[in-house]
Each structure stands twice: as structure tokens, then as C-alpha cells.
KEKE-3310 file (N, C-alpha, C; in steps of 0.2 Angstrom, whole numbers, plus 5000, padded with zeros to 4 digits):
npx = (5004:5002:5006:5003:5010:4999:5002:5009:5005:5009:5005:5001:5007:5012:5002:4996:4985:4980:4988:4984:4972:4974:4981:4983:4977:4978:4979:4992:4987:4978:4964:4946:4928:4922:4924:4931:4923:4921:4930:4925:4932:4938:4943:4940:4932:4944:4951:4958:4948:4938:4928:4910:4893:4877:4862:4848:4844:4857:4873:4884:4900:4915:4931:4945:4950:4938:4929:4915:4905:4892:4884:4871:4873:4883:4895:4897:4902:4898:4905:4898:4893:4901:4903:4916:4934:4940:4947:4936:4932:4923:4907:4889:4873:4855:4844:4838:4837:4841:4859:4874:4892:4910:4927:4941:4948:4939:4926:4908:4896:4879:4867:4850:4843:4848:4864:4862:4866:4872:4878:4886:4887:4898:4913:4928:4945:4958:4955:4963:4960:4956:4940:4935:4924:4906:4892:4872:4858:4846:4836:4837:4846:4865:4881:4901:4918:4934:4949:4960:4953:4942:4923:4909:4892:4872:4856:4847:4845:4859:4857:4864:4880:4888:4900:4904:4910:4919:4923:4931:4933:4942:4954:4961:4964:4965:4948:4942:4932:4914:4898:4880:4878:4867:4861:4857:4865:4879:4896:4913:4928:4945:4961:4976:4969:4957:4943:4926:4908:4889:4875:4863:4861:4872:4872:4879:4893:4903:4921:4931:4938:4952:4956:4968:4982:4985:4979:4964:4956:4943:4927:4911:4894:4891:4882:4871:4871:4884:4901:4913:4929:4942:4961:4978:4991:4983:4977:4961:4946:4932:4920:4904:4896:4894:4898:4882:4884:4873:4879:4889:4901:4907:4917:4923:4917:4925:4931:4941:4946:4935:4938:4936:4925:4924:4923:4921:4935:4938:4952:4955:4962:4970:4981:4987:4999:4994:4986:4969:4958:4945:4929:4914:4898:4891:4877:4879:4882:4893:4907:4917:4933:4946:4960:4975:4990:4981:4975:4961:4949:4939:4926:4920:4903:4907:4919:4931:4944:4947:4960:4955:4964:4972:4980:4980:4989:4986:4980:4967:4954:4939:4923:4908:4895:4888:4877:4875:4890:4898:4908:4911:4925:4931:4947:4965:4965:4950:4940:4932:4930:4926:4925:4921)
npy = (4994:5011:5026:5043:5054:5070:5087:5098:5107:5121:5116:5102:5093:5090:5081:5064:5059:5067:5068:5056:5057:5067:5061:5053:5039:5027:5015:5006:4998:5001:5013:5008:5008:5009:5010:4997:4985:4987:4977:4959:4959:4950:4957:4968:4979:4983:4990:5006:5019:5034:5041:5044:5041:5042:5034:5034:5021:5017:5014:5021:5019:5023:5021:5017:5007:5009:5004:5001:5000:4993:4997:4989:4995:4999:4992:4978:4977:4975:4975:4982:4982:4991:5002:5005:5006:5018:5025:5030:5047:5052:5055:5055:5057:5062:5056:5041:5034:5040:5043:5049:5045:5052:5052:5048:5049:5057:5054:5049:5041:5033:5029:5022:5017:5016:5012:5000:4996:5002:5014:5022:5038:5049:5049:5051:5047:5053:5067:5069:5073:5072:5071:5077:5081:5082:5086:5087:5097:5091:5077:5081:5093:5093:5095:5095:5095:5098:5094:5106:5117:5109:5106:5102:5100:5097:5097:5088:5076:5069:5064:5071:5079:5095:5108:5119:5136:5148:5166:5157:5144:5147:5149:5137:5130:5119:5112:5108:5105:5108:5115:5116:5125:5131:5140:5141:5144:5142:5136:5135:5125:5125:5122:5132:5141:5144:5149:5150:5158:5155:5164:5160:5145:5141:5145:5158:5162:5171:5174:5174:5184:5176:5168:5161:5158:5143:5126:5122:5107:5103:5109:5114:5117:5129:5133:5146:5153:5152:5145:5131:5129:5120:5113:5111:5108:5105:5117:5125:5134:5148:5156:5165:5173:5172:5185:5192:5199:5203:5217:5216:5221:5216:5226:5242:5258:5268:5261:5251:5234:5229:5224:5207:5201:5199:5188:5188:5180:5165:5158:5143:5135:5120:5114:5104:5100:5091:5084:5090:5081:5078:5079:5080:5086:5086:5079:5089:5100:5103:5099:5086:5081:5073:5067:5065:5052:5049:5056:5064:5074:5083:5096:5109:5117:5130:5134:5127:5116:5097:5087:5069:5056:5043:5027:5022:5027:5027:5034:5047:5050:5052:5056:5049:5054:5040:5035:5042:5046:5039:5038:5033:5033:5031:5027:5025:5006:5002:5004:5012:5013:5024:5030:5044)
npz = (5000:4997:5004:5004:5011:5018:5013:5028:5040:5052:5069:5065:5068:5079:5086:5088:5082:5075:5062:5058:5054:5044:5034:5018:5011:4997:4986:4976:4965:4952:4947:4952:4947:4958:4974:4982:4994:5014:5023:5034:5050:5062:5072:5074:5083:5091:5083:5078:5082:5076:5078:5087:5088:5094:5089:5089:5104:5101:5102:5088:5081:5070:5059:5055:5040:5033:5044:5051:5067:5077:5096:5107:5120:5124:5127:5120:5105:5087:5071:5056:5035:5025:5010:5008:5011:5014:5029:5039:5048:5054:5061:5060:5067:5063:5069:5076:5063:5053:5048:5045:5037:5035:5026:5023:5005:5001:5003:5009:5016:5020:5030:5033:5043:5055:5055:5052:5040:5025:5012:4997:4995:4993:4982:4982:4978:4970:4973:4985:4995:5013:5021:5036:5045:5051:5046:5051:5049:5049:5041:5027:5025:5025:5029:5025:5031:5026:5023:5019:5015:5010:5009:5006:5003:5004:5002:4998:5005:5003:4988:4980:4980:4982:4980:4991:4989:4997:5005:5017:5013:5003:5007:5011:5024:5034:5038:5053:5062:5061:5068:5076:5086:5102:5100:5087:5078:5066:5069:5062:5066:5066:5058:5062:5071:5066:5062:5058:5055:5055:5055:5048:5045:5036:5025:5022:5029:5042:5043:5059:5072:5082:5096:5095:5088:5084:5081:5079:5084:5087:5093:5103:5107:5119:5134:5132:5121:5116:5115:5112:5108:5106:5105:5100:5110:5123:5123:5127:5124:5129:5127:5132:5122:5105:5089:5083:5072:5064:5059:5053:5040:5023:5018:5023:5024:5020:5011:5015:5020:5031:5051:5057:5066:5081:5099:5118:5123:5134:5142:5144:5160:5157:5164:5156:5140:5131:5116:5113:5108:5104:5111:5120:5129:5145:5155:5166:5160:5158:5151:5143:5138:5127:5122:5114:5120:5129:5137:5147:5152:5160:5160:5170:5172:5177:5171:5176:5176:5178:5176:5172:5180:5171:5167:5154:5140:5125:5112:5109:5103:5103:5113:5123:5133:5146:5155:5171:5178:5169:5155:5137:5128:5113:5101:5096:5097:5100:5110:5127:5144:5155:5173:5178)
capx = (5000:5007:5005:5004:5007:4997:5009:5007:5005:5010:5000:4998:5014:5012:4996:4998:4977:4980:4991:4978:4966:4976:4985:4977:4978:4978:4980:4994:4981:4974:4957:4940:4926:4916:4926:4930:4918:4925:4933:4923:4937:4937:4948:4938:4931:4949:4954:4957:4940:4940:4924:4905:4888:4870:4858:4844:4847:4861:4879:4889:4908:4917:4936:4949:4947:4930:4926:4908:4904:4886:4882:4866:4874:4890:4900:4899:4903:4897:4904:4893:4898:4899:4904:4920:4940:4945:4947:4932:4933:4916:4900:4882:4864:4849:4839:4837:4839:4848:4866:4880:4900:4915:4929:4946:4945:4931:4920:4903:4893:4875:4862:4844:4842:4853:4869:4865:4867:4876:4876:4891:4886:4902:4920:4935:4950:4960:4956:4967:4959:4949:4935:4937:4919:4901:4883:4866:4851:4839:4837:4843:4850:4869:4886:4905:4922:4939:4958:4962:4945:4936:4918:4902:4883:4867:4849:4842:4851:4864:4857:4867:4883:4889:4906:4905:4917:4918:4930:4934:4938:4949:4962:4964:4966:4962:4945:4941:4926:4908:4893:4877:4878:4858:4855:4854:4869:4883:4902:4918:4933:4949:4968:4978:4966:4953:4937:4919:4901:4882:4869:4857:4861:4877:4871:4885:4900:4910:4929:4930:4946:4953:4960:4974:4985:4988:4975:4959:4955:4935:4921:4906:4893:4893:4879:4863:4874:4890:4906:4921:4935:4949:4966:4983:4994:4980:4972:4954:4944:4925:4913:4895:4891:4897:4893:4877:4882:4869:4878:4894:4899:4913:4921:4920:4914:4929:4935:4945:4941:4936:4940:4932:4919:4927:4920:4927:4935:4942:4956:4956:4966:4969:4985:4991:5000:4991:4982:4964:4957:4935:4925:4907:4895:4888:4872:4878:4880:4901:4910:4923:4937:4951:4964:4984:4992:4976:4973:4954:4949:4932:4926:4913:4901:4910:4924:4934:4944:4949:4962:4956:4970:4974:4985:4982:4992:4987:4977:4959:4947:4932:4920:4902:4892:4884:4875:4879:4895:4900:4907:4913:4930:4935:4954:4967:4964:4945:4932:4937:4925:4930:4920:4926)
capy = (5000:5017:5031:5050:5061:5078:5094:5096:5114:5122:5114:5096:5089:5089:5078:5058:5056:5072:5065:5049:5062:5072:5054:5047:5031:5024:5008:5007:4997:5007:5015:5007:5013:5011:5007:4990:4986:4985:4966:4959:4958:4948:4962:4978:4981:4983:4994:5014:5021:5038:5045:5038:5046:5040:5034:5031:5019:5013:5018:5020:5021:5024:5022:5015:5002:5008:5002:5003:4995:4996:4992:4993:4993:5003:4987:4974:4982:4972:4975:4983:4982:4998:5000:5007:5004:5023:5027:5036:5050:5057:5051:5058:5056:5068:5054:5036:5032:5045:5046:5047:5045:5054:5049:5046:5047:5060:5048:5050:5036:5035:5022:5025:5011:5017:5009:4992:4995:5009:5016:5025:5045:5052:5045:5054:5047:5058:5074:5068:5076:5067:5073:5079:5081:5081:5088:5089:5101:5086:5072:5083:5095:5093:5099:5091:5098:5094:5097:5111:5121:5105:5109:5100:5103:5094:5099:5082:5069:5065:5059:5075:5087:5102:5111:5126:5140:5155:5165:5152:5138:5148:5149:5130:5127:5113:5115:5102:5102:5108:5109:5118:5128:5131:5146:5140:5146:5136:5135:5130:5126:5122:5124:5140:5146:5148:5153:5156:5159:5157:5163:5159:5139:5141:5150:5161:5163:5176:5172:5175:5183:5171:5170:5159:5156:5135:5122:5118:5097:5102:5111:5110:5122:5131:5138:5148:5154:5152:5141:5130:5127:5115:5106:5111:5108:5107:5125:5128:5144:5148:5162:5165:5173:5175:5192:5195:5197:5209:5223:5215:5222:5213:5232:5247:5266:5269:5256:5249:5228:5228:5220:5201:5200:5195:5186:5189:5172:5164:5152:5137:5132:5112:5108:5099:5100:5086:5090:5087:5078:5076:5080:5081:5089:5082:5083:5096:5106:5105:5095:5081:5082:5067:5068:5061:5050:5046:5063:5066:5081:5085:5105:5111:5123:5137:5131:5123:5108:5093:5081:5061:5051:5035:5022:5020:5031:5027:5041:5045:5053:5055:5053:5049:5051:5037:5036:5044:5048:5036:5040:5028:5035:5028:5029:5019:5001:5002:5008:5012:5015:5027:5032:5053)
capz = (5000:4994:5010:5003:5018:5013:5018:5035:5041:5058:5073:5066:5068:5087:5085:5083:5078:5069:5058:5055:5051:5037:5030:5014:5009:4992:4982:4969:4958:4946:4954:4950:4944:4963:4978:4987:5000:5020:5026:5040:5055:5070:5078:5071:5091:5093:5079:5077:5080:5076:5081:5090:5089:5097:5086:5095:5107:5099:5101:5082:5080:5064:5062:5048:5036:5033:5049:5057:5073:5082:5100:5111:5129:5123:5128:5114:5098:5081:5064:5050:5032:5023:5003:5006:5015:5017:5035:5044:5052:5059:5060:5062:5067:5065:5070:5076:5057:5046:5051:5037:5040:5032:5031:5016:4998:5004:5004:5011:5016:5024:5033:5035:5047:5061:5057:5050:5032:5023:5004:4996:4993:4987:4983:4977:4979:4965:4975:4989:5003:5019:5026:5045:5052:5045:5053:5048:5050:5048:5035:5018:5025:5028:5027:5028:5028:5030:5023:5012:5013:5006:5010:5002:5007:5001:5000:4997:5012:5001:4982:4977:4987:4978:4984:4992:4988:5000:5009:5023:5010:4997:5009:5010:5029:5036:5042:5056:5064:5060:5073:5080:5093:5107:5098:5080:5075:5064:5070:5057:5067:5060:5060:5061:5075:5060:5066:5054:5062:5051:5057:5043:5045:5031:5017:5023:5033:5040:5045:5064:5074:5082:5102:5097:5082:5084:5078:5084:5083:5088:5096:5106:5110:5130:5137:5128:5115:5117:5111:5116:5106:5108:5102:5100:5117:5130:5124:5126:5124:5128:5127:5132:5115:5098:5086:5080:5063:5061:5056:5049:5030:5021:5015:5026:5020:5017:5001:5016:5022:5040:5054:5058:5071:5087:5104:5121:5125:5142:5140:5152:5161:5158:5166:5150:5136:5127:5112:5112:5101:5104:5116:5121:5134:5150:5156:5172:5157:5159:5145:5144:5132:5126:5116:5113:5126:5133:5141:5149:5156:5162:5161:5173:5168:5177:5167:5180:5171:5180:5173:5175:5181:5165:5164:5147:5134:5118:5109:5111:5098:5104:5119:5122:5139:5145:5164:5176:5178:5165:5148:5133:5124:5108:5100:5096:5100:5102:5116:5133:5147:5161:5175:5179)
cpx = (5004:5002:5007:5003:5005:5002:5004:5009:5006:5005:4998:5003:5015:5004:4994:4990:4975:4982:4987:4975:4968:4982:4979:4981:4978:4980:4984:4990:4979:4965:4950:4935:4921:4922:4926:4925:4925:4926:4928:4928:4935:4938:4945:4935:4937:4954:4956:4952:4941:4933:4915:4899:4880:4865:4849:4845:4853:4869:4884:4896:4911:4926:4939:4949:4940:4926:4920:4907:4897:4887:4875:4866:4882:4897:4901:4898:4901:4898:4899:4896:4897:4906:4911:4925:4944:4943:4942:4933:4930:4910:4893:4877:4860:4842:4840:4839:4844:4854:4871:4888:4904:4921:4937:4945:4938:4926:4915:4898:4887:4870:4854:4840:4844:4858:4869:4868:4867:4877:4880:4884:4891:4909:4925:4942:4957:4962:4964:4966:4952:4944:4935:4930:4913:4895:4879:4861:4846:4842:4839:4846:4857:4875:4895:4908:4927:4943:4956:4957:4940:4930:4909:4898:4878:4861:4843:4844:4855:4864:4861:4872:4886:4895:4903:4911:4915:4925:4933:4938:4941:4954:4965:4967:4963:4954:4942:4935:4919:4902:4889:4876:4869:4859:4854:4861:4875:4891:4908:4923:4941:4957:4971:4974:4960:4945:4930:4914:4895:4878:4861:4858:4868:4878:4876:4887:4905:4914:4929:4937:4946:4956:4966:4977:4987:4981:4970:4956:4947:4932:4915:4902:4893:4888:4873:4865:4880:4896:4911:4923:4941:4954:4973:4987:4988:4975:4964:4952:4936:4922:4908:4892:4896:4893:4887:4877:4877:4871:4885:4892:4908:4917:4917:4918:4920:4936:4939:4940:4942:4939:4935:4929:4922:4920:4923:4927:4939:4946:4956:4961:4966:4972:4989:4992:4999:4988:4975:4959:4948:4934:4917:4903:4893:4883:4869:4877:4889:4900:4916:4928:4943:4956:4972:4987:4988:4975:4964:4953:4940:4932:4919:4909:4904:4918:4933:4936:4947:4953:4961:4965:4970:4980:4987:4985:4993:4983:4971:4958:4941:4927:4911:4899:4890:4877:4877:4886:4901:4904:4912:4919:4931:4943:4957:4967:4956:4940:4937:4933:4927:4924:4924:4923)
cpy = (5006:5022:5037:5055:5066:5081:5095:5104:5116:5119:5105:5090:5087:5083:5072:5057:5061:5072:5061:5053:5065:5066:5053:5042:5027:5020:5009:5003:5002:5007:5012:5010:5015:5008:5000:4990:4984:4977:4967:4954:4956:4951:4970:4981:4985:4990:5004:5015:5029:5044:5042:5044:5042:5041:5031:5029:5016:5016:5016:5023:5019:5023:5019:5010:5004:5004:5004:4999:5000:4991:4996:4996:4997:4995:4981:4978:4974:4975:4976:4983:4988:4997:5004:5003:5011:5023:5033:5039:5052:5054:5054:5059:5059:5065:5048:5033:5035:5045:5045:5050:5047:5051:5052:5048:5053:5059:5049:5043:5036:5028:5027:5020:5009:5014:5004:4991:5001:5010:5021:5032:5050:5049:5049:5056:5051:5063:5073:5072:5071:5075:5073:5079:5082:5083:5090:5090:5098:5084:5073:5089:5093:5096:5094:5094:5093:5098:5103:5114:5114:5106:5107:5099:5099:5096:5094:5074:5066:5063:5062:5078:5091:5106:5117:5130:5146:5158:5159:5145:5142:5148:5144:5129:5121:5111:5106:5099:5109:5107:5118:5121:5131:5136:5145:5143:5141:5138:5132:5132:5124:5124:5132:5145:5146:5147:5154:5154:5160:5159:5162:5152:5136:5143:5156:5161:5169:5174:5178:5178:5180:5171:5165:5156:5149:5132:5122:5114:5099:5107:5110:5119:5124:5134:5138:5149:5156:5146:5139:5128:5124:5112:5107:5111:5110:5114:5123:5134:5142:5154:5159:5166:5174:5180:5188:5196:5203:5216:5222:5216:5218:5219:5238:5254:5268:5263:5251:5240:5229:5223:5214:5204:5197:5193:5188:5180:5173:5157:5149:5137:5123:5109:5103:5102:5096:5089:5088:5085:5079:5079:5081:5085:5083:5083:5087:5100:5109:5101:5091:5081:5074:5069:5061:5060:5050:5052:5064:5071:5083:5093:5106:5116:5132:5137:5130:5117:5104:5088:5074:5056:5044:5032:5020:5026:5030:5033:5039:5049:5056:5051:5053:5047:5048:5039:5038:5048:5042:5038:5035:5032:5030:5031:5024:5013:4999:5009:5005:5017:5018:5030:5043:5055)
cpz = (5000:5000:5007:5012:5017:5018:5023:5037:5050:5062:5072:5067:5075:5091:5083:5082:5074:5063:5055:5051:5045:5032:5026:5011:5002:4990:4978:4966:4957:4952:4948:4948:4952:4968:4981:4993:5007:5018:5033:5042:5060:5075:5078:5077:5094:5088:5081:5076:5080:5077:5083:5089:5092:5088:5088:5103:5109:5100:5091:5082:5072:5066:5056:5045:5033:5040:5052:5062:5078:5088:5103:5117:5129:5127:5123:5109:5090:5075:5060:5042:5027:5015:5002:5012:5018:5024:5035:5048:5057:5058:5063:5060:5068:5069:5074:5070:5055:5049:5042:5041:5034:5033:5023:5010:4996:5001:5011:5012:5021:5024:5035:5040:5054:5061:5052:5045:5030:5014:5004:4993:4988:4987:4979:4979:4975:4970:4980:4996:5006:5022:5034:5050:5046:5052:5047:5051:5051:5042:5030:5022:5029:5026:5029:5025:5033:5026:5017:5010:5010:5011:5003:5006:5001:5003:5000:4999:5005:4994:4981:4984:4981:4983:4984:4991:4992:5002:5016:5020:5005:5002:5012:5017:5028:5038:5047:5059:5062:5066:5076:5084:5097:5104:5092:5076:5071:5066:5066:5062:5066:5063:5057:5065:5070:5063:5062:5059:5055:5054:5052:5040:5035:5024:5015:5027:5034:5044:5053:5068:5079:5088:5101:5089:5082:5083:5082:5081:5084:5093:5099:5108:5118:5128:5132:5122:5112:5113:5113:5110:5108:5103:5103:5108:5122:5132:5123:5128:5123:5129:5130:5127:5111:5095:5085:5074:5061:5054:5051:5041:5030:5020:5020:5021:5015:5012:5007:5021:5030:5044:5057:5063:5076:5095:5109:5126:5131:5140:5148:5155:5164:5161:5163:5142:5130:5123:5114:5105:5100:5111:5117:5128:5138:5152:5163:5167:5156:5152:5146:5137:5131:5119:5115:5121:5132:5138:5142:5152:5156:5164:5164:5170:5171:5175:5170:5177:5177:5178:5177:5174:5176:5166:5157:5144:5127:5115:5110:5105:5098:5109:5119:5129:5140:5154:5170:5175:5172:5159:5144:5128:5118:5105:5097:5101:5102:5105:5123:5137:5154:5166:5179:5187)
residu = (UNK:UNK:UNK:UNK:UNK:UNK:UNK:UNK:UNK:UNK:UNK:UNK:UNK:UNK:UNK:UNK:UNK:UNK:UNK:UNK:UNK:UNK:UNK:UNK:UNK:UNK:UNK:UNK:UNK:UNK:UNK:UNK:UNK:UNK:UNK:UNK:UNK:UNK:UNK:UNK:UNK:UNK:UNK:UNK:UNK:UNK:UNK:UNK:UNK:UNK:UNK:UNK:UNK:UNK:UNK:UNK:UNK:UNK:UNK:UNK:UNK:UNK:UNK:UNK:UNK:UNK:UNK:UNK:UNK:UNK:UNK:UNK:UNK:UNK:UNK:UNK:UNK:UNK:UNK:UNK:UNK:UNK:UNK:UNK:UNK:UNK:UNK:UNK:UNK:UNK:UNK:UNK:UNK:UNK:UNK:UNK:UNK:UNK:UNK:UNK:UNK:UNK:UNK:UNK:UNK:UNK:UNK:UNK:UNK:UNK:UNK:UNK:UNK:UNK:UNK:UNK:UNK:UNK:UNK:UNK:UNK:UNK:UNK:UNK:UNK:UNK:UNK:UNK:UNK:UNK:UNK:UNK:UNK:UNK:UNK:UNK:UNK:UNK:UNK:UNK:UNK:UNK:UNK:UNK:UNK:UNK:UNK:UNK:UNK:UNK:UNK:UNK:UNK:UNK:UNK:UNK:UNK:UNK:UNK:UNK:UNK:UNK:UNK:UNK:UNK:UNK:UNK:UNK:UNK:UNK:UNK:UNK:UNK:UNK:UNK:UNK:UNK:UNK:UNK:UNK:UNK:UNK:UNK:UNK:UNK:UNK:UNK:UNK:UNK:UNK:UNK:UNK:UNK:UNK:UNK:UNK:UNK:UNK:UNK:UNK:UNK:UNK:UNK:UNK:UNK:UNK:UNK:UNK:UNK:UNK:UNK:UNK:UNK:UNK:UNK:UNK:UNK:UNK:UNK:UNK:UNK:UNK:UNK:UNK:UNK:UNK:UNK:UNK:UNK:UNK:UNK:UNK:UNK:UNK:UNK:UNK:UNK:UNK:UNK:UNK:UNK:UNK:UNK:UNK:UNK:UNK:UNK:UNK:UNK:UNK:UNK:UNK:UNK:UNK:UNK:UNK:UNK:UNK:UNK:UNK:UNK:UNK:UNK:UNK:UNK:UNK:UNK:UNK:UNK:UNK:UNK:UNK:UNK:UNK:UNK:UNK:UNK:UNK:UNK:UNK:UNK:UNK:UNK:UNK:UNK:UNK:UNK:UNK:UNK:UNK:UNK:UNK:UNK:UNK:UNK:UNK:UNK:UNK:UNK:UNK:UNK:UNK:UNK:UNK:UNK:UNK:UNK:UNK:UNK:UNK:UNK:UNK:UNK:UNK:UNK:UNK:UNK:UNK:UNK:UNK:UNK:UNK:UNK:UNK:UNK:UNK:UNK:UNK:UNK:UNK:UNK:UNK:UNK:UNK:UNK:UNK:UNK:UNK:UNK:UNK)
# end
């Protein structure tokens, strides 16, 4: 197997699931006209999972080889088989049924069944960029971005996507994570600090200034209508609100380009210089974060963080609460249940 590392840009070098995420993978055979479908593994419980989401009852994890694995109990994990082998990056459900995974080859793939069964939407290994994170509004509306501004949106759950082109993807960052925030507003967070805000559900974007020039791996919203961002060495940063937008123009009176729409952000204090990789909310209303060399950290809602004591050190990716004080980590090497 032939390994293309894409150019690697400040912030990601310090990052071993950063890296997974910005590697693509290709086949020296010549390319086919539709992808190979996944291998069903007896180890795939065990593999790189790279991100989890609730589909229902059901807990779903996505990870590489094409990997999908459903469980009902978040402890046994079963194999599902999906019509492709690039590594999955993100995954997500508007429903009990609709969920669709991104992932390599930026490939798009989606199940209307919760999981069990899955159907190729978009594949294009050529391009040479992966997909980083993926959300949707409801069952046709959705949205999915990743390396080098890529950025594709759909209208009608998936038959069709359409790039988008604005200012936030001509400048070919990275962009990583994609997501909601209580007040209805959309969030793109990304590397180089890179920062955009919709408030008209991403019909447009404006480019956001930024409280910290290093990468951010993910987001979550805070509060009523506020924001947390995270990733490079253990930095996070959270507001209450982001602008309004209201009154923002791209060009001031004077011919000259203004200045971006800023928040006022508070940087955590985590205690660590681990990156963070994923994260989720709790339902005090704080949020748990994970990242490289098994770093956990749990954030109160008066943004109080706590580092969990692990033994283990292999990477995490991404978390998902269960009961109580529960919550299920995914990473290398599987799933991994900690109680915080």
C-alpha cells in the first residue's frame, strides 16, 4: 500500500490522531470505477476508531478500514459492512435512522436504518483530501468539511453534494470540525486558529478573529449561545456569546476591508499540554474532552477543568456520555469506558 502524507502545516505535527486524520491512503492498483467494499474483522472492536455518535438507542463508531461497529449497551461492539475501506473520520445522526460517515478518499457514506446497512454517497480518491467532520440540520440538510477548505453541502440527504466555495475555504486550511451551537447558529473550526460563524444555518460565513494562532481538533457548544473550542497543546477557549452578525459588512465606507467580528473568549486552564482531540458535553451542562496519550479532562460549567487520572496512553478521539458519571472513549485500540 502506497501512504501520501498531505503537507502538514503548523499545529499538526504535534498531534499523533492528527496526523491519522490528514494521511490518505491509496491503492497502487489502478482505481476502479466504485470502491472496494469493507473486510469483515474479528479484531475491528479493537481497531482505530475515530469518532462515536447516538443513534437512537444505539451507540455508532466509525474508524479506519471503513470500519463501522454498532452496540446497544456501549460494551459489545458488532461490525457493520459499509461499501467502502477509506478510514472514517466522523459520524452523524439527526435521528434514530439518518446518520452518514465521512471519512478518506472524501468519501461520504450514509444508513437510513441506524447503522445496520450503509450506501456510498460520494467517493473521490484523485482529490486527495479526507474529510474531517460532517453535521446535519435534519434528514437533507447537511454539510461536511475537511483538509484544504474542502467543504460539500446537500439539499436532498445525500442523492446529490455540491462544493461550496467562500472566503473560509479559498484559503485551504484545514477546516476540522463543523457543529450547532443552542442558539441555532453554525460554527467551522479548524487549523491556524481559523474561526467562521452562520447565522442563517450556512448560506454564509464570516471568517472569525481568532483568540489563538495554533489548531483547533473540535468544538462544542457552551451555554445559551456560546462556544468552546479546543486542540493544540491542551488550549481551550469559551465564550458566552458570539457576534450578531447583524451589522457586519465585508468592505467598510471607506473602500478599506474591516476588521472580523470578534467574541470575548476565556482560556482554560487544563493543566496539560496534550492535544485534544474530541470532546462532548455532560448533562451538568460541563463537557469532557480526550485527546493524545490518553489525556481526559472533564470541564465544569464554570469552566473549571479537572484532569482524569489513566494508565492508558494510547490516543483517544472522541467521547460519548453514558449514565451517570460514565462516559465511553473511543481511540486507538477500540472503546474504553472510564467512569470521571
Amino acid at each position: 500500500m502506497k501512504i501520501q502524507l498531505m503537507r502538514m502545516r503548523e499545529g499538526w505535527q504535534g498531534a499523533a490522531l492528527a496526523v491519522t486524520a490528514a494521511i490518505s491512503l491509496a491503492s497502487g492498483a489502478a482505481l476502479a470505477e466504485d470502491p472496494m467494499p469493507s473486510e469483515m474483522m474479528p479484531k475491528a472492536p479493537e481497531s482505530l476508531l475515530l469518532d462515536i455518535d447516538k443513534a437512537g438507542g444505539n451507540f455508532v463508531t466509525v474508524g479506519e478500514r471503513g470500519h463501522v461497529l454498532v452496540s446497544s449497551d456501549a460494551e459489545t461492539f458488532v461490525q457493520k459492512q459499509t461499501p467502502v475501506r477509506a478510514t472514517l473520520t466522523a459520524v452523524d445522526f439527526v435521528d434514530a435512522k439518518n446518520g452518514w460517515a465521512v471519512g478518506h478518499d472524501a468519501v461520504i457514506i450514509a444508513t437510513s436504518d441506524g447503522g445496520e446497512t450503509w450506501s456510498l454517497q460520494n467517493w473521490d480518491p484523485e482529490l486527495e483530501k479526507p474529510f474531517l467532520d460532517v453535521m446535519f440540520l435534519d434528514a437533507q440538510r447537511g454539510m461536511a468539511v475537511g483538509a484544504y477548505g474542502l467543504y460539500l453541502q446537500t439539499n436532498n440527504g445525500g442523492k446529490t453534494w455540491s462544493v461550496v466555495e467562500n472566503d473560509v475555504t479559498m484559503e485551504e486550511w484545514h477546516l476540522t470540525s463543523i457543529i450547532k451551537l443552542n442558539d441555532g447558529a453554525l460554527l467551522i473550526a479548524g487549523e491556524a486558529g481559523g474561526l467562521a460563524l452562520s447565522r442563517d444555518e450556512g448560506e454564509t460565513w464570516v471568517k472569525m478573529e481568532s483568540p489563538y494562532e495554533g489548531s483547533f481538533f473540535g468544538a462544542l457548544p457552551w451555554g445559551e449561545a456560546g462556544a468552546m473550542v479546543f486542540g493544540l497543546r491542551g488550549n481551550v477557549f469559551v465564550t458566552d456569546a458570539l457576534p450578531a452578525l447583524d451589522s457586519v459588512e465585508e468592505v467598510g465606507s471607506d473602500g478599506e476591508e474591516m476588521d472580523p467580528p470578534s467574541a470575548e473568549w476565556t482560556h482554560l486552564k487544563t493543566n496539560t499540554v496534550q492535544s485534544f482531540m474530541g470532546g462532548s458535553l455532560l448533562p451538568d451542562g460541563g463537557a469532557v474532552l480526550v485527546g493524545v496519550n490518553g489525556v481526559v479532562s472533564t470541564i465544569e460549567p464554570n469552566g473549571t477543568a479537572t484532569l482524569i487520572k489513566n494508565p492508558v496512553t494510547l490516543g483517544y478521539s472522541a467521547v460519548m456520555p453514558l449514565k451517570g458519571r460514565d462516559i465511553l472513549v473511543v481511540g486507538e485500540g477500540g472503546t474504553y469506558p472510564y467512569t470521571y
